[in-house]
ROTITOR-789611 format. One line per 4 residues: number of its first residue (from 1); their letters; for each residue x, y, z of C-alpha. Coordinates in steps of 0.1 Angstrom, whole numbers, plus 5000, padded with zeros to 4 digits. Last residue first. Example, Ala and Ser with C-alpha at 12.3 -4.5 7.8 and 13.67 -1.06 7.14 Angstrom:
2) SA) 5137/4989/5071; 5123/4955/5078;
// end
This chain:
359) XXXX) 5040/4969/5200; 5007/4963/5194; 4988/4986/5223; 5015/5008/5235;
355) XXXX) 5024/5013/5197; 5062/5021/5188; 5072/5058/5183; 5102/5049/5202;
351) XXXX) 5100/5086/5220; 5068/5098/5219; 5051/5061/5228; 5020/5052/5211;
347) XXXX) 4983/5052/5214; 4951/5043/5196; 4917/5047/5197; 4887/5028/5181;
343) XXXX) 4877/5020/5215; 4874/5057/5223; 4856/5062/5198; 4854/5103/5199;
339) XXXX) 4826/5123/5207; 4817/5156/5193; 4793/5186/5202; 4781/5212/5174;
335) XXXX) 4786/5251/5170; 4788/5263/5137; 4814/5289/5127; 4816/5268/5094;
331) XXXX) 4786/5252/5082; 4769/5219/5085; 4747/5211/5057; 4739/5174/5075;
327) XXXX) 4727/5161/5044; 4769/5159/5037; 4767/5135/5055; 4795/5137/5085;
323) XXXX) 4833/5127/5082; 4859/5143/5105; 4892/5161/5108; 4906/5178/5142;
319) XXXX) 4932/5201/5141; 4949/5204/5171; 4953/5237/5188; 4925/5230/5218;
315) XXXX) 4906/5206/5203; 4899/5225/5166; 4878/5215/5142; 4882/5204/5108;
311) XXXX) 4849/5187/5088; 4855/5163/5055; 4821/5164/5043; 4812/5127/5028;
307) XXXX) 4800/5109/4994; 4810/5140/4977; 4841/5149/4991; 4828/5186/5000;
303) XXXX) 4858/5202/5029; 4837/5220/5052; 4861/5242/5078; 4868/5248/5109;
299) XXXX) 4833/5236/5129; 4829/5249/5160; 4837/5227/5194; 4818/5216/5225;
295) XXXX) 4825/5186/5238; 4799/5153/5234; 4778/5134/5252; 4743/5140/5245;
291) XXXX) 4744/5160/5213; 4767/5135/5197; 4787/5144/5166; 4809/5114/5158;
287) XXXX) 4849/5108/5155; 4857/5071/5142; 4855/5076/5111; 4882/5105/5111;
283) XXXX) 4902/5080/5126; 4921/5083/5162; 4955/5087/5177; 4972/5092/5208;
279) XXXX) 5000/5106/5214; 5022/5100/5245; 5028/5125/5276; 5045/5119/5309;
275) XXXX) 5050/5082/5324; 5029/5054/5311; 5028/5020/5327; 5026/4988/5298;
271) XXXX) 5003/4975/5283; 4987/5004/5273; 4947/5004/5282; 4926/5005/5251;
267) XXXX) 4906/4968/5257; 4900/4982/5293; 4882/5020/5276; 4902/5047/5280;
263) XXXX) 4882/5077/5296; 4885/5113/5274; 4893/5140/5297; 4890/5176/5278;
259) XXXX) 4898/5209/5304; 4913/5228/5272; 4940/5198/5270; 4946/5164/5254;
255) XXXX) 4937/5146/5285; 4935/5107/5283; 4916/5088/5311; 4925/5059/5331;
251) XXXX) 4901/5043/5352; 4910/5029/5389; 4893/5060/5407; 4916/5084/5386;
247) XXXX) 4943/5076/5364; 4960/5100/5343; 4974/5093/5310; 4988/5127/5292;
243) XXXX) 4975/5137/5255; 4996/5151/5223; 4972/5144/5201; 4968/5126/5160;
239) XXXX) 4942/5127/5138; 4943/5096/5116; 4948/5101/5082; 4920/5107/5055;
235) XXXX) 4926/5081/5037; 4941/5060/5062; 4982/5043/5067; 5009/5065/5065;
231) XXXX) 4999/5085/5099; 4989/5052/5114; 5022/5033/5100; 5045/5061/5110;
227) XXXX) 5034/5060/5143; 5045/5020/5150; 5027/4990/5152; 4996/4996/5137;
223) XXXX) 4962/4975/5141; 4934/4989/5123; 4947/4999/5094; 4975/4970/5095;
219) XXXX) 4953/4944/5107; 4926/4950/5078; 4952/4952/5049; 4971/4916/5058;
215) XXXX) 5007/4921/5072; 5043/4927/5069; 5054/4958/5092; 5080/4987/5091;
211) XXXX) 5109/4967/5067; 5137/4993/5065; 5151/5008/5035; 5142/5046/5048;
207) XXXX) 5108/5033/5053; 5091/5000/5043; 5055/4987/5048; 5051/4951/5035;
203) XXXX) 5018/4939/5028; 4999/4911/5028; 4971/4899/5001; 4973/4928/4984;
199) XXXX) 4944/4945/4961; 4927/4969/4976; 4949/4980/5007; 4983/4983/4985;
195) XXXX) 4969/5005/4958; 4948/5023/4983; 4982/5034/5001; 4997/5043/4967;
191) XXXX) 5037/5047/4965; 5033/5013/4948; 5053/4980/4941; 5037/4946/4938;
187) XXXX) 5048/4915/4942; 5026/4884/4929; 5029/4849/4929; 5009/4830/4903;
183) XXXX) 4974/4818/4907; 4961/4824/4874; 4926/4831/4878; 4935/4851/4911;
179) XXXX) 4963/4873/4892; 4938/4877/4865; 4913/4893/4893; 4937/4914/4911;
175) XXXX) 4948/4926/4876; 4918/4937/4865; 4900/4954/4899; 4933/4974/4896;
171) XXXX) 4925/4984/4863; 4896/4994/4868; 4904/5021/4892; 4935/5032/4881;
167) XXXX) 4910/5039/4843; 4891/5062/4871; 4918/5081/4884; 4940/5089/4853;
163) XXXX) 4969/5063/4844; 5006/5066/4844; 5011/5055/4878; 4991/5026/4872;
159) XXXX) 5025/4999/4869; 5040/5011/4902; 5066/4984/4897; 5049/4952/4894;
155) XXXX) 5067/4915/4895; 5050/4886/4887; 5064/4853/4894; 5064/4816/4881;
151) XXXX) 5062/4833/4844; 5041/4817/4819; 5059/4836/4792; 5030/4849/4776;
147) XXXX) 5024/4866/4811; 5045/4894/4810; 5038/4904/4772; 5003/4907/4786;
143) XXXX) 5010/4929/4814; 5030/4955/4791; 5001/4949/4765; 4979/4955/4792;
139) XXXX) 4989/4985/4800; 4993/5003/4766; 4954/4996/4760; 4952/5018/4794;
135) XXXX) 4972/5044/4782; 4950/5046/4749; 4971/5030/4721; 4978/5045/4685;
131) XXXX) 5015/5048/4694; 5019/5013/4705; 5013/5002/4671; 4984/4987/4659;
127) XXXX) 4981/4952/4643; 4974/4930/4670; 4944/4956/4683; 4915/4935/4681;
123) XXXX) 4922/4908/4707; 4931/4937/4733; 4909/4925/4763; 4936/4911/4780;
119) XXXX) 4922/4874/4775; 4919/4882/4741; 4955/4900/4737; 4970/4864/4758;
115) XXXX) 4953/4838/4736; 4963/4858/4705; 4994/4863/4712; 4997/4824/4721;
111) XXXX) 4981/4814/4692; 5006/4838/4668; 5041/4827/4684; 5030/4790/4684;
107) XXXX) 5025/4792/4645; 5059/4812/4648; 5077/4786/4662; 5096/4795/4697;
103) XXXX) 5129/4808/4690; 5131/4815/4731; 5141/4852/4721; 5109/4849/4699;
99) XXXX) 5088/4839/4727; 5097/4869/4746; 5086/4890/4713; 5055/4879/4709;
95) XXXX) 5038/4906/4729; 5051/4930/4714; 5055/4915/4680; 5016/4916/4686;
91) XXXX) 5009/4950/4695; 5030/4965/4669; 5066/4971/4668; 5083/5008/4664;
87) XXXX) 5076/5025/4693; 5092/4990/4717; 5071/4992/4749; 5088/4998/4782;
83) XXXX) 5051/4999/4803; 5066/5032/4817; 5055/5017/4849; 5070/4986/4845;
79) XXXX) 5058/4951/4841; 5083/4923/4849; 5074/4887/4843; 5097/4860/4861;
75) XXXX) 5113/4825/4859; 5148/4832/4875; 5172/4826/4846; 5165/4858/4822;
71) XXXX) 5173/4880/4851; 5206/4863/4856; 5213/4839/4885; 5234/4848/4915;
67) XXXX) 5217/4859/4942; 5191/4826/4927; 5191/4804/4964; 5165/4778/4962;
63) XXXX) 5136/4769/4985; 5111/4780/4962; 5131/4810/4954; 5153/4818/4978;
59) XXXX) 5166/4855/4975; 5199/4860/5000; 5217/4886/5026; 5242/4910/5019;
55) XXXX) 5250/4933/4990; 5222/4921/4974; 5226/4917/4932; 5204/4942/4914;
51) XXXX) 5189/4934/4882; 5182/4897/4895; 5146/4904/4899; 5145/4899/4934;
47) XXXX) 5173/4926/4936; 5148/4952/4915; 5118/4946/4935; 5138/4956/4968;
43) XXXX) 5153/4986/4952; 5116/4994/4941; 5107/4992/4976; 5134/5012/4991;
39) XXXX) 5117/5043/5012; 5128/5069/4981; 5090/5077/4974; 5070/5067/5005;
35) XXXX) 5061/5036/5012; 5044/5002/5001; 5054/4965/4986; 5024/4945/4977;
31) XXXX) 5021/4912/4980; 5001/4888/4960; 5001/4851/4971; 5002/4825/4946;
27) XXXX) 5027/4808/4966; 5038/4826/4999; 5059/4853/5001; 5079/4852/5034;
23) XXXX) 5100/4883/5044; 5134/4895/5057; 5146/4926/5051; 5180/4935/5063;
19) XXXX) 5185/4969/5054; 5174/4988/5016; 5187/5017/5006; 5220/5014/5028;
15) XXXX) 5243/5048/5016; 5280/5047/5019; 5284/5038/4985; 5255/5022/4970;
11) XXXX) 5242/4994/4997; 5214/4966/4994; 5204/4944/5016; 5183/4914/5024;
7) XXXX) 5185/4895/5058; 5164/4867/5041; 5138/4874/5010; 5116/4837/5007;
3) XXX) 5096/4837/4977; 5077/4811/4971; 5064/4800/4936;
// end
């Protein structure tokens, strides 16, 4: 199914949660929808659903206009992220039950619960209630009582909030996967950068109800339109200076203070002239220790992630994070030289907060 959202609003009173959002969803795709708590994603999900009718604008689905069809009329699965299980059935009235509002046969009622708990991994557990269900098992019934109806579109509202760390893990591998199999139209709600990255085809980056970017994972980590996007965007986030552009000898270099002149390669030159300061950020990643070519700093602090050290230094009285090995056994007060990427960089205007490289 495509999803076409066009001009799409959504007021309570004097306050606009959601403004003008227009978006393309193709079919089979899997978007997610990502920001902050509060930024209008979930009011979004909720008017494609039919639970919330748009103040303005319109929801096409495959070409047809549903603002006014019922929930139960626009061909969807809905998994929430309380899972909305009913205490007192069992696993397979659960999942049965959609087909018993359709007075489908019970014969047909007991292979397709079947079909759908074995491909969820919860063939064994028809008879259980939900109360004797890990968090996990309680997931995929939700999921599984979504897809019994062979829905044309799947909609996900932070469905793995509930769930520890690693179990998050798996399951996103899980639903990526059965959303591939099945090829059906996916939109996905989560507060949950990784979330997004992982498992979206394209996502849609909203704040304060307004649509930020709509884009593939790579392009929008490494290619961000606006400030809020590289701040939002990167685990750990991008370090961040207040720098001026001076040119000298036909280069241009960026100066974030304490003497510091960092040259800007040609494919990082704005594209258009820069007056006064702008910030300019770079990725942890993408900051090295060089012996040869670096500045002299001292290491912060060591911040153990395991895999990495997360080190902080300071560039004059920015904070300055950074991955090494942690076979590196670098210590705080130590002295060490760093370089930064400088065609990894990225800069954007202190007053539109728009990129002077994307924009």
């Amino acid at each position: 199914m495509k999803v076409n959202l066009m001009n799409l609003t959504k007021k309570f009173g004097p306050v606009t949660a959601v403004e003008r959002i227009n978006l393309d969803i193709k079919d089979g795709e899997f978007v997610a929808f990502l920001g902050p708590s509060g930024c209008g994603k979930t009011t979004t999900l909720l008017m494609v659903a039919g639970i919330y009718k748009p103040s303005e604008g319109d929801i096409f689905f495959d070409g047809q206009q549903v603002n006014n069809f019922p929930p139960k009329d626009r061909d969807i699965g809905m998994v929430f992220q309380s899972y909305a299980l009913y205490p007192h059935m069992s696993v397979f009235q659960n999942l049965s039950y959609p087909l018993l509002l359709k007075k489908r046969p019970k014969d047909e009622m007991k292979i397709e619960a079947q079909r759908i708990a074995d491909m969820m991994g919860i063939g064994g557990l028809l008879k259980r209630k939900p109360g004797q269900l890990s968090g996990g098992q309680q997931q995929r019934v939700a999921l599984g009582r979504a897809l019994i109806k062979k829905p044309k579109l799947l909609l996900f509202d932070e469905p793995l909030s509930n769930l520890d760390a690693r179990l998050r893990i798996s399951m996103r591998g899980e639903i990526k996967k059965l959303q591939k199999d099945l090829g059906i139209t996916s939109i996905y709600v989560t507060h949950d950068q990784i979330e997004a990255l992982t498992m979206a085809d394209r996502i849609a980056v909203i704040k304060d109800g307004i649509l930020q970017a709509y884009t593939d994972p790579e392009n929008l980590h490494d290619r961000p339109n606006t400030l809020f996007i590289a701040e939002f965007i990167g685990n750990p986030p991008m370090n961040l200076f207040d720098v001026e552009i001076q040119s000298e000898g036909g280069k241009l270099f960026a100066n974030p203070g304490d003497g510091l002149k960092l040259a800007i390669p040609d494919s990082r030159k704005p594209k258009k002239t820069v007056k006064g300061r702008v910030r300019m950020g770079i990725r942890p990643q993408n900051i090295h220790i060089d012996s040869k070519e670096g500045f002299d700093t001292r290491v912060f602090l060591v911040e153990p992630m395991g895999r990495d050290d997360l080190i902080v230094c300071k560039v004059g009285n920015t904070d300055v994070h950074f991955l090494v090995d942690p076979i590196m056994r670098l210590k705080m007060e130590d002295s060490i030289k760093l370089k930064f990427d400088m065609e990894k960089s990225q800069f954007f205007d202190t007053e539109t907060e728009l990129s002077l490289l994307w924009g």
